[in-house]
N, C-alpha and C positions, 0 to 999 in steps of 0.2 A: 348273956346271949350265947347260945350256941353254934359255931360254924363248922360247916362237915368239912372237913379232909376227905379227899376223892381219891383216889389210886389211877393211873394212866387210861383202865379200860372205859372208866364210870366217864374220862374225862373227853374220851374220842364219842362215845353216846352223847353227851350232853352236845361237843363237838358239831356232830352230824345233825344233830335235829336242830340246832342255833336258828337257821332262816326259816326253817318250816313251822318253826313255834311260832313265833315272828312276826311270819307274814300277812296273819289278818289286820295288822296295826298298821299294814304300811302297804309297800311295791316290791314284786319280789322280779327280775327278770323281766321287766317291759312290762310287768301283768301285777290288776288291781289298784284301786286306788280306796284313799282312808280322810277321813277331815274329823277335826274335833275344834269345839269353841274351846279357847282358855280364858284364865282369869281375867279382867279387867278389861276385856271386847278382843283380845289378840285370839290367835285360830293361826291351828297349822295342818298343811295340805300335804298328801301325797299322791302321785300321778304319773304313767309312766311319761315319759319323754319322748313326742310325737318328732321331732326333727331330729333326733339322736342316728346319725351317720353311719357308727357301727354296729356292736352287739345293744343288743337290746337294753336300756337303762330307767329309772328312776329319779324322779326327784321329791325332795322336800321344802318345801317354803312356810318359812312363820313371817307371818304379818301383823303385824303393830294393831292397835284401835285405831291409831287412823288413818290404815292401810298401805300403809307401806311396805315395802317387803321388806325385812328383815335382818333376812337371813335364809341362803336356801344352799341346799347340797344336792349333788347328782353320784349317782353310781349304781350297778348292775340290782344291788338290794338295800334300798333304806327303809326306816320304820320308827313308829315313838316306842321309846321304854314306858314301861308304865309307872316307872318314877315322876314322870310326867305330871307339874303341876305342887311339887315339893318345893321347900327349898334346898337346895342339894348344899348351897357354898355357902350357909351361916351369912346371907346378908339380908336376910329377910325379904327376899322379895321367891315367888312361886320359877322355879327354873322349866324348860323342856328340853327335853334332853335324845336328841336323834340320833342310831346305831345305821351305822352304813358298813358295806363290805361289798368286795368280790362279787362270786357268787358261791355259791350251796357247798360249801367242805372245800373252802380254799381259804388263805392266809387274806388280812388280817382285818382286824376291826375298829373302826373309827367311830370315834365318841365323843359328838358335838353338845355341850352344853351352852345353852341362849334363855337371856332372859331378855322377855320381848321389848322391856322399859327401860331398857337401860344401851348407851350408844357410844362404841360399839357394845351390837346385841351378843357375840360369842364372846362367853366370859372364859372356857376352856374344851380346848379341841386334842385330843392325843388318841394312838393310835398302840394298839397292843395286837400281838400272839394270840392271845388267848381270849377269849369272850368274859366278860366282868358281869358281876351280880350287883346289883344297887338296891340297896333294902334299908327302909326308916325305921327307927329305934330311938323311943323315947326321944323324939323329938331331931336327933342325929340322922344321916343318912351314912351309912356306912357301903364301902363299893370294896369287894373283894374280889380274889379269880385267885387259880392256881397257877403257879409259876412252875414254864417249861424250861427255866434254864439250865434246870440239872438231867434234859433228857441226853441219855448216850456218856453222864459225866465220865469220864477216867475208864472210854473204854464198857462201863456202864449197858447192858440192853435197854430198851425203852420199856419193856416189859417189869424191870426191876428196878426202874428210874425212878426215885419219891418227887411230889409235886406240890412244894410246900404252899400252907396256906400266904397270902401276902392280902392285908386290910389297913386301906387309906380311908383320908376324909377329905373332901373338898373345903378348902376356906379360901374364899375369894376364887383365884386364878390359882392359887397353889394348890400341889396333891400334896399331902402329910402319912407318915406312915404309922398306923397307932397299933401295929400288932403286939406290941406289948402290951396295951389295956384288954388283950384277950388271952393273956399267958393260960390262964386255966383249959383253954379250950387246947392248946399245944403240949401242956402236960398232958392232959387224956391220952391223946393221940401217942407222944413217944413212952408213955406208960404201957398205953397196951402193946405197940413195938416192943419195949425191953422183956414184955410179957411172952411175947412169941418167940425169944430169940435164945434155944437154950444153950448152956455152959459151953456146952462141947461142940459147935457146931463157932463159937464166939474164937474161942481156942485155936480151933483149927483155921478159922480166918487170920485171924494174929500171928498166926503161920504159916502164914501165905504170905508172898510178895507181892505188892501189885504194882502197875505200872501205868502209862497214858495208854496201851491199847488192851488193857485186860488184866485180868487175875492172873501171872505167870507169863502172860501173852500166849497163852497155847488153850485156858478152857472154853470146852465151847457148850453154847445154852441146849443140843441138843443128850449132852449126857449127866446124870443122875449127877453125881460130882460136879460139876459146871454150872448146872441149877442152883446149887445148894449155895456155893460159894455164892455165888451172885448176887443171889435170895438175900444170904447173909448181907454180903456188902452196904445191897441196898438200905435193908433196915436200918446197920450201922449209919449209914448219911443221914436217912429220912431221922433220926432221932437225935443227932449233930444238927441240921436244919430246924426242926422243933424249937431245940433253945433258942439259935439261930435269930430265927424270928418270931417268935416269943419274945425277945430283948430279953436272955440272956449270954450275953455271948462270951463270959469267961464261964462258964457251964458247957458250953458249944464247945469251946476248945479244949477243956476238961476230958469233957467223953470223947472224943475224938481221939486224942492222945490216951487213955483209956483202954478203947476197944481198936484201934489200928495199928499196921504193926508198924513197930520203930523201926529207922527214923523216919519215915513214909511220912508218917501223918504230916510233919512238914509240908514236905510237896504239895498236900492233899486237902491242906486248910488254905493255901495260895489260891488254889485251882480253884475252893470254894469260891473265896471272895472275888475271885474273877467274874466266876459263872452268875453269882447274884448281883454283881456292877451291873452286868450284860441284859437282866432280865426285866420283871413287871416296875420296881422300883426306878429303871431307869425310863422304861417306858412310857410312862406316864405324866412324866414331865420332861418329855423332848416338846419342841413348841413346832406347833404344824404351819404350815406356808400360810395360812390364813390369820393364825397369830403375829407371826412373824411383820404382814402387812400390816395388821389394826395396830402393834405397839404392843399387846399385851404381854408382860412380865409373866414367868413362870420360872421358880426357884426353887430345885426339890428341897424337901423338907423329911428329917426323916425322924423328927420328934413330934410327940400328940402335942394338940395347939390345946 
């Protein structure tokens, strides 16, 4: 299986069009409504919210076979993914899975999975930065997104920031992180980075000091020298990151110490594991106010089940 690496601009496009792809599956803004039968007679509804007091809102309701409600969500935009009708958490039974947010190019996104036979119906609710991809495979459903926690790292532009790939799997209630059964897809990727990065431009980083607000603390992204550096820098992460999460990370620390200069890399392998504590991995299995009341357990996991 192949999974793209996206670069920051590919990822503010994808970004921006998020609720307008979206929106024929659901309620974007007070506006539109959507209904689909599921498996076994349950059926889930979307509608704007006629008594909604403020800005204009949305909801969602799945209802049982024999009619009960569910499960239902309100916010400015919800909608079904069209993983919808899978099973996402390996228990055999067909999941729906409802994305809510904000509105249109604002933070953040909320990702209710309900299976309608099962009580309580929310088996996993989490809440990320970034917008995730949920895609079935041989029988697997595999849920990836690119992780923002290295934008800005060490002083870092956002423009040179890498956005590593990060791919869990649902089992039960827990997220699992299986990016190492995709290592081929992260050698590509820091392959062709070592590819782009020549000798002398590697050198000249190595020769460079860096620090938490910048290379020197004095380059700036608008001159010829200040790009370069920067350029460099990034790559050097985004190919440290690769192993990273790839699951290797005595390879990650390898290059790292490698291509950074001494004694920095220290610092700079800290600050890593900081920034990836902070990011999709921890995201995903924070437990939302609604877990929190049903009981339901969620215990990150960061090995393939």
């Amino acid at each position: 299986m192949k999974f793209r690496l996206i670069g920051i601009s590919a990822f503010l496009a994808v970004f921006s069009a998020f609720s307008y792809a979206a929106a024929p599956n659901g309620c974007a803004q007070g506006s539109g409504e959507y209904h689909r039968d599921l498996a076994g007679g349950s059926k889930v509804d979307f509608a704007p919210v006629t008594d909604a007091a403020g800005p204009a809102q949305c909801r969602a309701v799945v209802t049982a076979a024999d009619g009960s409600s569910v499960f239902e969500i309100s916010a400015p935009e919800v909608f079904l993914n069209e993983i919808t009708g899978t099973d996402i958490n390996a228990d055999g039974k067909p999941d729906v899975v409802i994305e809510s947010h904000r509105a249109h190019g604002q933070c953040c996104f909320t990702y209710s999975v309900v299976t309608p036979g099962l009580s309580p119906a929310l088996v996993k609710e989490f809440t990320t930065s970034v917008p995730l991809n949920f895609e079935e495979r041989e029988g697997t459903v595999e849920i990836s997104g690119h992780d923002n926690a290295f934008l800005g790292f060490d002083g870092l532009p956002d423009e040179f920031s890498p956005r590593p790939l990060v791919i869990f799997r649902l089992r039960g209630s827990t997220m699992y992180y299986v990016g190492q059964a995709y290592w081929h897809d992260y050698e590509l990727d820091l392959t062709e980075a070592r590819n782009s990065l020549p000798h002398s431009r590697l050198d000249k980083f190595k020769g460079t000091s860096s620090n938490a607000t910048g290379i020197n603390g004095a380059q700036k992204t608008d001159s010829l020298e200040g790009r370069e550096l920067y350029s460099t820098k990034g790559t050097v992460l985004q190919i440290v990151l690769d192993y990273l999460y790839g699951g290797k990370g005595q390879e990650a620390w390898k290059a790292l110490q490698e291509m950074w200069a001494y004694p920095d890399y220290v610092r700079v392998r800290q600050l890593i594991l900081q920034a990836r504590s902070r990011g999709l991995m921890s995201e995903v299995n924070r437990q939302s106010a609604k877990q929190q009341q049903a009981g339901v357990e969620t215990q990150p996991k960061t090995t393939q089940p």
